[in-house]
C-alpha positions in Angstrom: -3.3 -24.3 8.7 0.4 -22.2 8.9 0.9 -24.1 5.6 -2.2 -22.9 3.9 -2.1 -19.2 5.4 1.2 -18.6 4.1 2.1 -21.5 1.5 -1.9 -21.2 -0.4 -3.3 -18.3 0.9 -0.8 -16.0 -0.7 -1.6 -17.1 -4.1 -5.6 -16.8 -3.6 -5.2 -13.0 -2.3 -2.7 -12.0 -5.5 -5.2 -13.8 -8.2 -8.2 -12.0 -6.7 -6.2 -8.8 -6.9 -4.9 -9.2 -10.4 -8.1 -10.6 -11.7 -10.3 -8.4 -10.1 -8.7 -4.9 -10.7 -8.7 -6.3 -14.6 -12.3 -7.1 -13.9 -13.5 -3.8 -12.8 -11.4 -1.7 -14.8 -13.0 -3.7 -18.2 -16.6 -3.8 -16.4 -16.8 -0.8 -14.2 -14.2 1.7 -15.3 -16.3 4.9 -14.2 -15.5 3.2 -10.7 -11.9 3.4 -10.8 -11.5 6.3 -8.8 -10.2 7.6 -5.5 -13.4 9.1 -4.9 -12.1 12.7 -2.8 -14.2 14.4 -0.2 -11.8 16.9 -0.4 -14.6 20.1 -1.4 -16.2 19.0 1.9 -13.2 19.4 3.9 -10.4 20.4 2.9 -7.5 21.3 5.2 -7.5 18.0 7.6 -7.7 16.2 4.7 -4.4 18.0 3.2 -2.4 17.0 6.3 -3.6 14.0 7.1 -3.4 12.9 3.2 0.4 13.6 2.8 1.4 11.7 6.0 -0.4 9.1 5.9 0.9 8.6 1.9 4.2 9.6 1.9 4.3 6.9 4.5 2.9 4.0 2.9 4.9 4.7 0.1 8.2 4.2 1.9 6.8 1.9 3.3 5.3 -0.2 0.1 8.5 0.3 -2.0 11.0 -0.8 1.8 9.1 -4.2 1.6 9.5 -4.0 -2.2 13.0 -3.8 -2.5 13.7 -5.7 0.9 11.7 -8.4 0.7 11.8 -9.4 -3.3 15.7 -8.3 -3.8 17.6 -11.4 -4.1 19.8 -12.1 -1.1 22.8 -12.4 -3.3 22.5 -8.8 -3.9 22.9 -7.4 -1.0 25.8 -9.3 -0.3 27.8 -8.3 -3.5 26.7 -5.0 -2.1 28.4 -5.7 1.3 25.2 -4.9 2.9 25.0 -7.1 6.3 22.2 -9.0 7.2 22.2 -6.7 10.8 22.3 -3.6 8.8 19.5 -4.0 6.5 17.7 -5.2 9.7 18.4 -1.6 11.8 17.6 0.4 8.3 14.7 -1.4 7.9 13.7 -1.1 11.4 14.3 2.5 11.4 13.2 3.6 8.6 10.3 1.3 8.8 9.4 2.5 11.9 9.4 6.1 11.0 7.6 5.6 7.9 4.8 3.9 10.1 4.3 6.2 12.4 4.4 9.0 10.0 1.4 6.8 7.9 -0.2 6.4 11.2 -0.8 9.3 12.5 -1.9 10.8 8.9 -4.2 7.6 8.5 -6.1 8.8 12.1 -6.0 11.8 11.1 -8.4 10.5 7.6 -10.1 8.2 10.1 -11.3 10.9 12.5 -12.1 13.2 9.5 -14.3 10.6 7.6 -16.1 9.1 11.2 -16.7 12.7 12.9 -17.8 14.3 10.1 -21.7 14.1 8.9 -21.1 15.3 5.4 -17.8 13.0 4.7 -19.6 9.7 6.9 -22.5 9.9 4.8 -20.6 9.9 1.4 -18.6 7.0 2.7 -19.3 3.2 1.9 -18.8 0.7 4.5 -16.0 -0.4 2.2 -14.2 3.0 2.5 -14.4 2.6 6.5 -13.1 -1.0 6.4 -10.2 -0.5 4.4 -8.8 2.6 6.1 -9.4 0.8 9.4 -7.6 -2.7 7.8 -4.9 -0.4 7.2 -4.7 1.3 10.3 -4.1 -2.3 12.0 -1.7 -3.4 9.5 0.3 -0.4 10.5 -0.4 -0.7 14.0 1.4 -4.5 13.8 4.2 -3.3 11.8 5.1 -0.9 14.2 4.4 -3.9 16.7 7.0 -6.2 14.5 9.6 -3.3 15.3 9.8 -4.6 19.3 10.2 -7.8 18.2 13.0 -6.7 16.0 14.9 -4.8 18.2 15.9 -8.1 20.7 17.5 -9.7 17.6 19.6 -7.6 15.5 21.7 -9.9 13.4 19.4 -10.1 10.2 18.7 -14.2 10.1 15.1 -13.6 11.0 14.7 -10.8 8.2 16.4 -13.3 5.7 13.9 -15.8 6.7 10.8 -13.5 5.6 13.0 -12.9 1.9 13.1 -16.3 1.3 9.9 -16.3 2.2 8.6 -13.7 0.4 10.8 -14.9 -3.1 9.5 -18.7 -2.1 6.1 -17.4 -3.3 7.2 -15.5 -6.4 9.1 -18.6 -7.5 6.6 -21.3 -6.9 8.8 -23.0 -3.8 6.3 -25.7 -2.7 8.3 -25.2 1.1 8.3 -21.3 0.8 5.9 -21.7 4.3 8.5 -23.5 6.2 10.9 -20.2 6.3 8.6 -18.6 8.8 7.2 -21.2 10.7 9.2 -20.2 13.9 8.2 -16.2 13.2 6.2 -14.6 16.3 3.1 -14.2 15.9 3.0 -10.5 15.0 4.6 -11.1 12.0 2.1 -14.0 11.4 -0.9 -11.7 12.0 0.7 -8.8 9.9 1.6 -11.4 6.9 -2.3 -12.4 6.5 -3.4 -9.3 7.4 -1.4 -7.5 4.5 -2.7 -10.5 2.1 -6.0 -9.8 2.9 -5.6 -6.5 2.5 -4.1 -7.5 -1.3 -7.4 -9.3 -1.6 -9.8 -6.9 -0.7 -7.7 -4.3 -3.5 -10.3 -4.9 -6.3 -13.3 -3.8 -4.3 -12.0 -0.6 -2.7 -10.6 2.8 -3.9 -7.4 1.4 -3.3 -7.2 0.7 -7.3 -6.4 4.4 -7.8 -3.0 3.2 -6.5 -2.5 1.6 -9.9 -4.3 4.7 -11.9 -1.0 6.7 -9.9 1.7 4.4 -10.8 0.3 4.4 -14.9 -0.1 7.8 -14.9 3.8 8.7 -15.9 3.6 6.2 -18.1 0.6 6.9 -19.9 1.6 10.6 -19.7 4.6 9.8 -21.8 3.3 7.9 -24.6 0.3 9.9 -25.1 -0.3 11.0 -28.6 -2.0 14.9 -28.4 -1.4 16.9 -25.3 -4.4 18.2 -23.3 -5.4 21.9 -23.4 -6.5 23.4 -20.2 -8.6 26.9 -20.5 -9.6 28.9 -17.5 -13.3 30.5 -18.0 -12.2 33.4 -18.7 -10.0 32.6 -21.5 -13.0 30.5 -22.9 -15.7 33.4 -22.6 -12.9 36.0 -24.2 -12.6 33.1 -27.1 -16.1 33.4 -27.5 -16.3 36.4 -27.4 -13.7 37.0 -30.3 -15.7 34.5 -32.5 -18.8 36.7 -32.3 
């Protein structure tokens, strides 16, 4: 079972993402959306929005770069093992709190309010509740941490982590001794990756293309204010 949660089940939660989001974006592009609530209520929303993702993107580009940067790398650097541990553990940590408290802050907002619950899918709750435990656990991983400082067990979850990307048949064995928080926050986060597809987490990717897109564009889009459109009008009569 550890060998296909974390040596299988890896690779069935990244197809289903890939494939999907290409799936619905061919199929059911009108979908792709974030899908705001934002004219129903505004100024929890503003709060809670920025926490909760300025948060998760430290948090999605720490994992990034510290999980999927060779470890070779860091040494050349002269970064210890112990020291990426503490500046992962603290700036994890802030990072997750900071997403926490901004994702119960969207929570109570979309559950409390009539208006916002009733424009909500039962997709829209699950996901924001999947990623308020997946937080929750991270934060939990932190504890765990803290008793051990010298780095081996963060090693063990890169070589884990770069296993997967590179096909290692054994990439499972690195974290067969991990606690069991990191266990349940490993599958949860895959299942979270395959879940992506079918939720307005896809707007993620829209954000990420946008600078891109922006750049290559051919035209540039005019924007008009009503009242430079009437006085246009206006002119042509």
């Amino acid at each position: 079972m550890h060998h296909f949660l974390f040596g299988i089940y890896p690779y069935i939660a990244l197809t289903v993402m890939i494939v999907g989001s290409i799936a619905r974006y061919d199929r059911d592009p009108f979908t792709w959306k974030s899908s705001s609530s934002q004219l129903l209520r505004r100024r929890q929303l503003v709060v809670g929005s920025i926490l909760f993702h300025v948060g998760m993107l430290v948090i999605f580009f720490g994992h990034l770069i510290g999980l999927l940067t060779p470890i070779a790398v860091f040494e050349a650097l002269g970064i210890s093992h112990g020291a990426k541990q503490i500046l992962a553990v603290v700036a994890g940590g802030a990072a997750g709190v900071m997403a926490l408290a901004g994702g119960g802050m969207l929570m109570h907002r979309r559950w409390t309010d009539p208006r916002i619950r009733a424009t909500s899918s039962v997709m829209d709750m699950l996901i924001l509740a999947l990623l308020l435990a997946q937080l929750v656990l991270g934060i939990g991983t932190i504890f765990v941490s803290l008793q051990h400082l010298d780095g081996e067990e963060m090693v063990r979850f890169m070589a884990w982590a770069q296993g997967i990307f590179t096909f290692d048949a054994a990439a499972a064995d690195h974290i067969a001794d991990a606690a069991l928080v990191f266990k349940l926050h490993l599958f949860l986060g895959l299942t979270i990756f395959l879940l992506f597809p079918f939720t307005r987490l896809v707007h993620i990717l829209s954000g990420l293309a946008a600078p891109v897109r922006f750049a290559l564009r051919s035209g540039y889009q005019i924007v008009r204010t009503r009242r430079q459109a009437r006085a246009r009008a206006g002119a042509g009569r």
